[in-house]
Every structure is written in C-alpha cells, then in structure tokens.
MARVEXPA-76433 format. One record per residue (C-alpha): residue in one letter; residue number from 1; x, y, z. Coordinates in nm, 3 decimals, padded with zeros to 5 digits, m for minus. Last residue first. Layout:
BEGIN
SITE resn resi    east   north      up
SITE    a  NUM       X       Y       Z
...
END
This chain:
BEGIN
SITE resn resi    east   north      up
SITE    x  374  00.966  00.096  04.794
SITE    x  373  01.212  00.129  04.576
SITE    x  372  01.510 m00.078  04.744
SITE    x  371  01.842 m00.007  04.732
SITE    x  370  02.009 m00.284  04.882
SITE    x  369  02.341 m00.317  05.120
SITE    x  368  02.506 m00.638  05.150
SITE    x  367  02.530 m00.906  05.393
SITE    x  366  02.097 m00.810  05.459
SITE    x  365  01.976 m00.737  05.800
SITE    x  364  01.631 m00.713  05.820
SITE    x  363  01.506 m00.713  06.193
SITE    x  362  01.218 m00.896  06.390
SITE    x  361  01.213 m00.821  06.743
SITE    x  360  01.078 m01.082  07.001
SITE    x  359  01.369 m01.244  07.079
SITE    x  358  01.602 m01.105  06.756
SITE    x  357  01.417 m01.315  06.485
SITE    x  356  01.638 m01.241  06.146
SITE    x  355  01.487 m01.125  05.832
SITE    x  354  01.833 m01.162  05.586
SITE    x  353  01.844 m01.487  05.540
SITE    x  352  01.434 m01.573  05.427
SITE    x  351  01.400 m01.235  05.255
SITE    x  350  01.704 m01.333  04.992
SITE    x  349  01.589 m01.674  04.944
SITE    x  348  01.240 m01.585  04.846
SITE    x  347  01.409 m01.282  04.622
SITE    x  346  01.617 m01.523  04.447
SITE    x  345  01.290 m01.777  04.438
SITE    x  344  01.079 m01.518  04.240
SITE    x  343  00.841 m01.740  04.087
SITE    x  342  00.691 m01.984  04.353
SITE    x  341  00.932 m01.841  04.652
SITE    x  340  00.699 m01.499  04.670
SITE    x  339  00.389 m01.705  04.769
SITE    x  338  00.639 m01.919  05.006
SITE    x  337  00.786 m01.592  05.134
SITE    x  336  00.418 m01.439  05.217
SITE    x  335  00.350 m01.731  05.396
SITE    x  334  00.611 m01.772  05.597
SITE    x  333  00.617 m01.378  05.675
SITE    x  332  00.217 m01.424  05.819
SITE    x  331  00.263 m01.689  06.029
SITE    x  330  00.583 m01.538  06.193
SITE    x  329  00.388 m01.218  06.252
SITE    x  328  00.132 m01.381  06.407
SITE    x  327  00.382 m01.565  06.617
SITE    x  326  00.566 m01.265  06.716
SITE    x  325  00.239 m01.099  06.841
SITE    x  324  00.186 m01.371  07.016
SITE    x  323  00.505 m01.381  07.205
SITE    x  322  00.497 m01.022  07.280
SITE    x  321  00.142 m01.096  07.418
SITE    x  320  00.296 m01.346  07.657
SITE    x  319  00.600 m01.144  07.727
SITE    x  318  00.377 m00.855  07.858
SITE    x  317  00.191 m01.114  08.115
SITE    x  316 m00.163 m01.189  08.008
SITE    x  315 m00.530 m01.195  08.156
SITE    x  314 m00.767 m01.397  07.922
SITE    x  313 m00.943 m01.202  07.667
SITE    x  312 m01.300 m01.261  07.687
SITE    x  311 m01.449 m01.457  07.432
SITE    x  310 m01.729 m01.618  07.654
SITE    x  309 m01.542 m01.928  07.733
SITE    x  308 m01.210 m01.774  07.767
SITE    x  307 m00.979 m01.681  07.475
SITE    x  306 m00.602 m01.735  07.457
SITE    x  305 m00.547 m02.156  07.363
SITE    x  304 m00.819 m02.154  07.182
SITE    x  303 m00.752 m01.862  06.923
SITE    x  302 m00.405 m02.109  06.863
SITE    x  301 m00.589 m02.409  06.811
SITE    x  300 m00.796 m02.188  06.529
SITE    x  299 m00.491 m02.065  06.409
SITE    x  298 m00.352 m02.413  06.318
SITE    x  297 m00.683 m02.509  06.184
SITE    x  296 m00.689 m02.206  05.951
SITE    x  295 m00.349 m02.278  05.816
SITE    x  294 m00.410 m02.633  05.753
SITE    x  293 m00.732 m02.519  05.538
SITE    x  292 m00.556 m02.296  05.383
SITE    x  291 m00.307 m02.524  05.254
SITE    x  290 m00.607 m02.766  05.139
SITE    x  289 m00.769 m02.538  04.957
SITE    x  288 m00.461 m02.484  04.757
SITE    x  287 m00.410 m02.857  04.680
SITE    x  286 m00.748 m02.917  04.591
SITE    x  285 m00.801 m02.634  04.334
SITE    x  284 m01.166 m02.633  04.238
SITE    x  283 m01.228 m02.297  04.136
SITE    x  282 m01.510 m02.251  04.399
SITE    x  281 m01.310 m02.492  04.635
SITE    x  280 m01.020 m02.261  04.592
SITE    x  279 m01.270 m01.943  04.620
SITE    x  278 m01.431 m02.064  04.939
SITE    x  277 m01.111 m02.132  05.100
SITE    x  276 m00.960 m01.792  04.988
SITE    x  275 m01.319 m01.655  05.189
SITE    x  274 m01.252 m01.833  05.520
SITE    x  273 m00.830 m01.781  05.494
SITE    x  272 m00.924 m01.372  05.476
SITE    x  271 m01.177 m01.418  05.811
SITE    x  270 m00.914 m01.617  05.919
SITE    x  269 m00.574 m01.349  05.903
SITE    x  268 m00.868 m01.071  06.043
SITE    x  267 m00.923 m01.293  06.365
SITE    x  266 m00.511 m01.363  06.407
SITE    x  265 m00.464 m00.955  06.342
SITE    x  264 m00.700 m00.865  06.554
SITE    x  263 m00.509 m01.067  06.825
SITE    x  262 m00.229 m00.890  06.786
SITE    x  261 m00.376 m00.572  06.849
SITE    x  260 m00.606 m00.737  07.189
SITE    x  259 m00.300 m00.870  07.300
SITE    x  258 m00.151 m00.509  07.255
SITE    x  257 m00.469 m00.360  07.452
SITE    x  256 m00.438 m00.615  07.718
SITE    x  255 m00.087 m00.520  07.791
SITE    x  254 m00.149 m00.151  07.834
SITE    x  253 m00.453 m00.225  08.015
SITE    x  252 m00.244 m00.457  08.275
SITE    x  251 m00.006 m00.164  08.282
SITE    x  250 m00.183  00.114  08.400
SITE    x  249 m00.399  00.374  08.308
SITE    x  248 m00.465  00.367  07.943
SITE    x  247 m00.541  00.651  07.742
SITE    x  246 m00.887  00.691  07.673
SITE    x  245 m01.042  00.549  07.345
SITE    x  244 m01.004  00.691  06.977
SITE    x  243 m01.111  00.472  06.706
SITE    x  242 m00.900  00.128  06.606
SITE    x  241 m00.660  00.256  06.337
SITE    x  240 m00.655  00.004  06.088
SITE    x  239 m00.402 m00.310  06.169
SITE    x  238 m00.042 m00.334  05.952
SITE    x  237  00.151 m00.085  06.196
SITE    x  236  00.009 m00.258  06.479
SITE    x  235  00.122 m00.576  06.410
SITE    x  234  00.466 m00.458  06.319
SITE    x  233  00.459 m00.277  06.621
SITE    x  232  00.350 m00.576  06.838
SITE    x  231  00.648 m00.835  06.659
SITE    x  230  00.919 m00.532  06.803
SITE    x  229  01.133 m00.362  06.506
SITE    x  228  01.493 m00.386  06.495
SITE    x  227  01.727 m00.181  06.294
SITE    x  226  01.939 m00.327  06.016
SITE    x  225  01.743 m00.209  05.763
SITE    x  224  01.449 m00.012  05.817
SITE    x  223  01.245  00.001  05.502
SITE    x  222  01.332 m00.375  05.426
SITE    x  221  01.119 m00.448  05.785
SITE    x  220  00.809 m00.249  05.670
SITE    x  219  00.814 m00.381  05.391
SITE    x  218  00.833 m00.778  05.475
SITE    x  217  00.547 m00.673  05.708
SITE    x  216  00.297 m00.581  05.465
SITE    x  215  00.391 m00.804  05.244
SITE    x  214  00.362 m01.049  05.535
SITE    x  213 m00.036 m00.912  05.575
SITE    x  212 m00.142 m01.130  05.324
SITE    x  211 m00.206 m01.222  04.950
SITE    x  210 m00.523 m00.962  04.946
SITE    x  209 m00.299 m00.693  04.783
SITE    x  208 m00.307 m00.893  04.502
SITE    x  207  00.057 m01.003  04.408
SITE    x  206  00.283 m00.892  04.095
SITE    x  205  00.601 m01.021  04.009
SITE    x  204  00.958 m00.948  03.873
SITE    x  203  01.309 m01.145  03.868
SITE    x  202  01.585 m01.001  03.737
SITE    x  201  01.877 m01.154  03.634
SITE    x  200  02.182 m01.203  03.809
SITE    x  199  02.070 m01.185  04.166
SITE    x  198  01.835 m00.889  04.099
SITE    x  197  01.480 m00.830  04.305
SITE    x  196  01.147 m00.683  04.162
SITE    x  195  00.831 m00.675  04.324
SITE    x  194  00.512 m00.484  04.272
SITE    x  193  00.175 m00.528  04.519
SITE    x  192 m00.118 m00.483  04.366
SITE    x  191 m00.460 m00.324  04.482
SITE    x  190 m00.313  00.059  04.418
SITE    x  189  00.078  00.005  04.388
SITE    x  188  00.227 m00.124  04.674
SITE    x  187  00.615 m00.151  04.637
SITE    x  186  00.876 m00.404  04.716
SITE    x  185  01.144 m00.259  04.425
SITE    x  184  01.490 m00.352  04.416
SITE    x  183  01.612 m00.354  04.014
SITE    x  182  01.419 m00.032  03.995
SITE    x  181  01.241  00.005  03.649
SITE    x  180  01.427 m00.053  03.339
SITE    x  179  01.370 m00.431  03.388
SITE    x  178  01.043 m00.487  03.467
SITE    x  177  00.896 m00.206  03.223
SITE    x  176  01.072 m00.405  02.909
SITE    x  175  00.955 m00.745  03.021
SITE    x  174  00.628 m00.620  03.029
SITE    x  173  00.667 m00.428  02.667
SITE    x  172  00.812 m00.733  02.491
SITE    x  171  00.503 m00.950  02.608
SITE    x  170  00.307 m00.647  02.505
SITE    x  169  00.452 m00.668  02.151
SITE    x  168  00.444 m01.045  02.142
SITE    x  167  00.067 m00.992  02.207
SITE    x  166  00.037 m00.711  01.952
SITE    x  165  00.171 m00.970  01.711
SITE    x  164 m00.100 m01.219  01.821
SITE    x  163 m00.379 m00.968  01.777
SITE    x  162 m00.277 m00.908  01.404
SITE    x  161 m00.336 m01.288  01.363
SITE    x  160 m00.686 m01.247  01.555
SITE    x  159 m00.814 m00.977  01.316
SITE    x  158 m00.670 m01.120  01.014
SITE    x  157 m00.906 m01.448  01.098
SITE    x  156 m01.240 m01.215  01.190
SITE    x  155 m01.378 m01.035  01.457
SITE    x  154 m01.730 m00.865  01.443
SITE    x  153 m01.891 m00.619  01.204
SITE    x  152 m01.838 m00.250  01.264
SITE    x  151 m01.717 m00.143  01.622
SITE    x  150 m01.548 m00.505  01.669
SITE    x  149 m01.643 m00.595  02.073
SITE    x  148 m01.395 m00.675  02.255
SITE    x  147 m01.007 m00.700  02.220
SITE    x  146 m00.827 m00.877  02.447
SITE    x  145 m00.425 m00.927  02.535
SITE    x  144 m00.333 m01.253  02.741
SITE    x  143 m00.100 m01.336  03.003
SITE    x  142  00.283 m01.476  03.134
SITE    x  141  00.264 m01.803  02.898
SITE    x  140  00.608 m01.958  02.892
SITE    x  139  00.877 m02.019  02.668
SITE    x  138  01.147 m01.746  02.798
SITE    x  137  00.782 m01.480  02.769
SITE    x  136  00.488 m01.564  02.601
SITE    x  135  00.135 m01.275  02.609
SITE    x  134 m00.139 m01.517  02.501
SITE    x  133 m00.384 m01.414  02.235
SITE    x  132 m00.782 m01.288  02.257
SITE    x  131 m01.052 m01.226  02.040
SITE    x  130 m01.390 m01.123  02.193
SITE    x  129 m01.775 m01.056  02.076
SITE    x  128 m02.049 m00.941  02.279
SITE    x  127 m01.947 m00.832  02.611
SITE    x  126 m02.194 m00.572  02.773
SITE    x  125 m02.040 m00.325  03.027
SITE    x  124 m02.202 m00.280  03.355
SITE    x  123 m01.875 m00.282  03.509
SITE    x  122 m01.873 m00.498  03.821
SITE    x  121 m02.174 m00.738  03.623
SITE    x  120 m01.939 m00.742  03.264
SITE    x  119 m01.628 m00.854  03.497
SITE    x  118 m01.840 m01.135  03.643
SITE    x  117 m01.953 m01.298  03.300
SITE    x  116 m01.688 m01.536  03.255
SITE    x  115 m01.689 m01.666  02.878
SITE    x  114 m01.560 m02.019  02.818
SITE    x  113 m01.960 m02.127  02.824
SITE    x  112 m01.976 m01.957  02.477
SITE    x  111 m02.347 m01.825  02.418
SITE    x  110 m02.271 m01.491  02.569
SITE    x  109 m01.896 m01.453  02.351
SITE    x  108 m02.101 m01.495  02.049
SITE    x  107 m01.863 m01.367  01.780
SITE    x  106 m01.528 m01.589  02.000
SITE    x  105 m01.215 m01.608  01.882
SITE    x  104 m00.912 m01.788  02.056
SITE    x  103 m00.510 m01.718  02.023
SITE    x  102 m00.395 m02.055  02.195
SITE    x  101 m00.175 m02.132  02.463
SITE    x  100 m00.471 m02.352  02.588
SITE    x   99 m00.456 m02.299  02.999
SITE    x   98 m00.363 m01.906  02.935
SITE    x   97 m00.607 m01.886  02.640
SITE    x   96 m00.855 m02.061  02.859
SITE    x   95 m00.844 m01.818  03.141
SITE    x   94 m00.849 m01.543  02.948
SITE    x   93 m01.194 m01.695  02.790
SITE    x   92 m01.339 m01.670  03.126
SITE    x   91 m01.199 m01.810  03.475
SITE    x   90 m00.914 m02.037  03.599
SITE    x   89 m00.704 m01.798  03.631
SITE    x   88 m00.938 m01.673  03.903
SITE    x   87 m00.989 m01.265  03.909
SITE    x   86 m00.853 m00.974  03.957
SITE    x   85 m00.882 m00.581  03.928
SITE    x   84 m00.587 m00.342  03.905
SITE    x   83 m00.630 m00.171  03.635
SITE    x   82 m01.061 m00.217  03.576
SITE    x   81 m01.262  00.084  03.646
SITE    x   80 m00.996  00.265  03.485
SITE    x   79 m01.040  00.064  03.147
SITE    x   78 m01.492  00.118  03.136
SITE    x   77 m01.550  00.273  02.829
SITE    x   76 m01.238  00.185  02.656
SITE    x   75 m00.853  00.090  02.715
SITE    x   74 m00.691 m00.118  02.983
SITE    x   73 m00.385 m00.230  03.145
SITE    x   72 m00.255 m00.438  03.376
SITE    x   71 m00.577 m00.628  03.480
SITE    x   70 m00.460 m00.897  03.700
SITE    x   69 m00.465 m01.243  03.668
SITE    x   68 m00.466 m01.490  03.950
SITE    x   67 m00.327 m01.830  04.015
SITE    x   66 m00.032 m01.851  03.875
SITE    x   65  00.098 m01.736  04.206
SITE    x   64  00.303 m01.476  04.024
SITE    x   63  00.031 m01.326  03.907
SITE    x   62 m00.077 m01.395  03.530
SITE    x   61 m00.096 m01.012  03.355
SITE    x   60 m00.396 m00.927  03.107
SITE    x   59 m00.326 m00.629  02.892
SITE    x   58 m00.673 m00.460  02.782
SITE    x   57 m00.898 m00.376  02.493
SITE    x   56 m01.211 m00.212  02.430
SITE    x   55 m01.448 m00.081  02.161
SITE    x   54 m01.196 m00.260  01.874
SITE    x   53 m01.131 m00.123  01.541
SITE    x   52 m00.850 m00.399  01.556
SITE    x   51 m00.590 m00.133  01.479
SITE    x   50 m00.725  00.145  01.740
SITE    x   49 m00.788 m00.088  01.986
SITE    x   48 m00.454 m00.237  01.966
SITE    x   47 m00.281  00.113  01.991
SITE    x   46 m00.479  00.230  02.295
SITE    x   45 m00.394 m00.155  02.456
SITE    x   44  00.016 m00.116  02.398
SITE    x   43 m00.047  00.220  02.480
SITE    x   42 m00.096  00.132  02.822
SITE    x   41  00.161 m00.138  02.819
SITE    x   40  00.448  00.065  02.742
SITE    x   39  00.313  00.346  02.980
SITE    x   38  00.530  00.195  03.273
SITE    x   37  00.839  00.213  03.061
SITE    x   36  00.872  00.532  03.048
SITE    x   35  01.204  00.684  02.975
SITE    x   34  01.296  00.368  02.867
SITE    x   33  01.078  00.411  02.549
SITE    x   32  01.179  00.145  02.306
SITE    x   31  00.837 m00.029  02.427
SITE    x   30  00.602  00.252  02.324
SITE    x   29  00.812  00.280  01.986
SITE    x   28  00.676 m00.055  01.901
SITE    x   27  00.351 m00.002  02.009
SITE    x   26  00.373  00.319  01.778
SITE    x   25  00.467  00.135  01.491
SITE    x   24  00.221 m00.121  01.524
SITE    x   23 m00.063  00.151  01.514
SITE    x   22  00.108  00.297  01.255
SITE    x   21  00.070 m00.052  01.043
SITE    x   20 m00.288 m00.089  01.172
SITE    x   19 m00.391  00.253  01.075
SITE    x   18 m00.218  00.188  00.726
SITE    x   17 m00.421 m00.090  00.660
SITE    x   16 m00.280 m00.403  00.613
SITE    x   15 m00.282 m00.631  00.327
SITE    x   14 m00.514 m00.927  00.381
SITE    x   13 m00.457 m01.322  00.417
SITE    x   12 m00.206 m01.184  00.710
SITE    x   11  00.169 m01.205  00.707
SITE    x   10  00.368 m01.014  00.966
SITE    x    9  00.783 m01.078  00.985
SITE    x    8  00.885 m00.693  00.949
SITE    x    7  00.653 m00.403  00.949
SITE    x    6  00.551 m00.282  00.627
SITE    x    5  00.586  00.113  00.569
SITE    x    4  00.221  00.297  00.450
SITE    x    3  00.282  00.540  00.174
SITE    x    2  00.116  00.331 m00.132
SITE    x    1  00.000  00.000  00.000
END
C-alpha cells in the first residue's frame, strides 16, 4: 500500500491498513521508550484498539501465584474501572487462552460457556464478541491481550493474527517495564503489590494486595534495615486505626490492649483464609484449599489456647502478648515468602536470610546493602 511502511515478519490473508501498520509502529516505539516504561503497556492496549477497530482492549498479567490475573492495562468505556482488578485464572476466555496457549475467537462470547460474566456485572459493560492471544515470555505463557467488541462487524481471521503480534509486543513491553524500572522494588501500587529483586537476572512479580499481611510486614522491615522492630509494632503498623479510646492507666490495660492488636490480626488473618477457601473450592483447586485449610486449623488451636469461654481475653503477662504478636507475625512472613518463593525464588531466598528473629524483634539485615524502591 502506497505510503504505508511494512513491518517486518507479519503475514495476514489481507494487506494491512495503514492505521494498523502505525498503530504497530507506535507499540513498538512505546516499548523502546525507557524513559517510560510503565506506559508501554498502556499504549500497547490504545494502539490495539485502534488497529482492531476494537471498543475495548486490555493487557492481562498472570500473578506470580499462577493463580490470579490482573488487569494491567486497559482501554475503553470502562479501562480505569478495571487496572488493578482480579480474578481466578481459571476463569473466562483469558483463562482458557492461558490454559490452551492458543489465540481464541469468540462472535457470540454470551453463548460460549468459556466466557466469565463477572467482569461485565462490576462494570455494567456488555461483552459481545472477543478475540484474545497469550502474552509468552522465555517459553512460557505470562497473560493474554483482548479485544472486545469489533465497532463495525465482528472479529475475523486477520483480526486475531494481528492480535497475536500485539501480544508479542506487550510480552516485549512487560519485560521491558520490569527491567528498566528499579532492580529492588517491594512496592504497593493501588490493589497490587510490585516486586522486583536482581541476583543475576531479574526477577519481577505482581501479588493482590489480598495475599497477606507479610507483604505488609516484609516492607516495613526492608524500610528499616538493620534496625529492629518489636512483633506488636509490626502488628500494629499493619491493623486500621481502632477509634479513639482513653489513654490507658496502667499496665495490665497496656498489655491487654496489645494482645487485643495482635489478636485482631489472628481474627482478620481467618476471616481472609474463610473466603480464599471458598474461592479454591469454587475454582476447584485441591491442593490450595487444602493449605488454607491447615493454616486455619492451626490458628484456630491457637484462638483456643487465649480466649475464655465467653471470648474474653484472658489476663496476660507482657511477654505473653509479645510472644503472640511474634507468632502472628511469623505466620504471616512464611507465607508471604512461600507465595513470593513460587516465581521469584532469588528474592524468596534473599528475605528468608536476611529477616532475622532477635527475641521478640524482627530485623532485616541483609550481607550487602540494597536499594530498594519501595
């Protein structure tokens, strides 16, 4: 086509347009951008839409569980209501492209029983038709890109073979933003927690902030290296502000008001393991359900061991509600590092030296200094 350049490597049955050739161009230069890598993605989706002719589109990340996928990026009528939403991996049509590895089509997306209809009920947006292609990275699948609903006609075979280079493109453009950010970064960023961590390469990953309160913790330690930092102020620090009561007048109160922090934290830890329960069993993962399960239990035997018959809080000695707070927070760093260990194991290895138990302080002491983004 007269005036239009022809990106390399891409055969359809149909010439391109030119829109779709500058839209590649500009997804391309998106990614080349180091000066801001973080937008890669988000024009990544604005330029997809615009070549597909497509109301909506969005960038699809797997967390680094595997088990969730979070909304990355998104484009359309209702994108900002969903960065930084989740769902099951198992769910939808993104949830079979990541299980397939295949691009998929759907012009009835309502009559497919692949197609999850929860996002459309948060959003009141109406899905009609879909095409969507896995985002690869070193061999495996690391998301999906989506375009939904065609604005004239619906989605056809050059439609979802233009998708797939778009999906190499954002692929390119995640990688990209992981490794010109902050090699050290344990950040919180809306409803998803951001990690990076260097040994060599870089490892990156993303985590709802619904994994846990040892996030919350594991930050708060790697903010104050080398100093120590008591079990009840890290519980404290991660608990909402309880509403203003009179000071307390003497030590017993003191000490029953920290139990009663720490203890929060136990009752707050299973109410989150109830629901994650529900949800395994709802997606039908065994192996998770059962984890929580064992977690719950254990925490249960502990809530027994502190509370008298009608829920009262039994009368404790300081180092017995230093010794629970330390457990909680114990509970809580284990299982955060063992979230962390299932595709960052550098940075799993890293947190599991360098947080040291100090009686009932916990302290981050790494051999070598780290300059972490946080």
């Amino acid at each position: 086509m007269p005036g239009c350049p022809t990106p390399p490597m891409f055969t359809t049955a149909s010439p391109l347009s030119c829109p779709a050739v500058e839209a590649l161009l500009g997804a391309s230069d998106a990614i080349n951008d180091a000066g801001h890598p973080e937008q890669a993605l988000s024009t990544i989706a604005e330029r997809t839409a615009t070549a597909l002719a497509a109301q909506a589109t969005s960038v699809i990340m797997l967390d680094d569980t595997g088990d969730r996928l979070v909304f990355q990026a998104a484009v359309g009528e209702c994108g900002d209501d969903l960065v930084g939403r989740t769902f099951s991996a198992n769910l939808g049509i993104a949830g079979h492209v990541v299980r397939s590895g295949e691009i998929t089509l759907i012009n009835d997306a309502t009559r497919d029983n692949r197609f999850y209809r929860g996002i459309d009920r948060k959003t009141l947006f109406q899905t009609r038709d879909v095409v969507a292609a896995p985002l690869r990275r070193d061999g495996r699948i690391i998301g999906v890109v989506e375009a939904i609903n065609k604005k004239d006609g619906q989605f056809d075979a050059d439609d979802a073979a233009l998708l797939g280079v778009f999906a190499n493109l954002a692929a390119a453009g995640a990688q990209q933003a992981g490794i010109t950010d902050n090699d050290y970064r344990f950040a919180l960023n809306g409803d998803v927690w951001e990690l990076a961590y260097r040994d060599g390469d870089i490892e990156t990953g993303h985590y709802p902030r619904s994994a846990g309160r040892g996030f919350t913790y594991f930050r708060e330690l790697i903010s104050r290296p080398g100093r120590p930092v008591s079990s009840v102020d890290l519980v404290r620090a991660s608990s909402p502000a309880p509403a203003e009561t009179p000071a307390p007048i003497d030590a017993s109160t003191r000490q029953e008001a920290f139990d009663r922090t720490a203890l929060r934290a136990i009752y707050e830890r299973v109410e989150e393991l109830k629901l994650q329960i529900q949800e395994a069993e709802r997606d039908g993962n065994q192996t998770e359900q059962a984890v929580f399960e064992h977690e719950l239990e254990q925490l249960r035997e502990q809530l027994q061991q502190d509370i008298r018959f009608q829920g009262r809080v039994r009368s404790l000695t300081s180092e017995s509600t230093d010794r629970k707070a330390r457990e909680a927070v114990r509970i809580a760093l284990r299982r955060a590092r063992g979230q962390i260990a299932r595709n960052m194991p550098a940075l799993a290895a890293h947190l599991e030296a360098s947080v040291i138990v100090d009686g009932y302080d916990f302290v981050y002491r790494p051999t070598e200094d780290v300059d972490w983004q946080l």
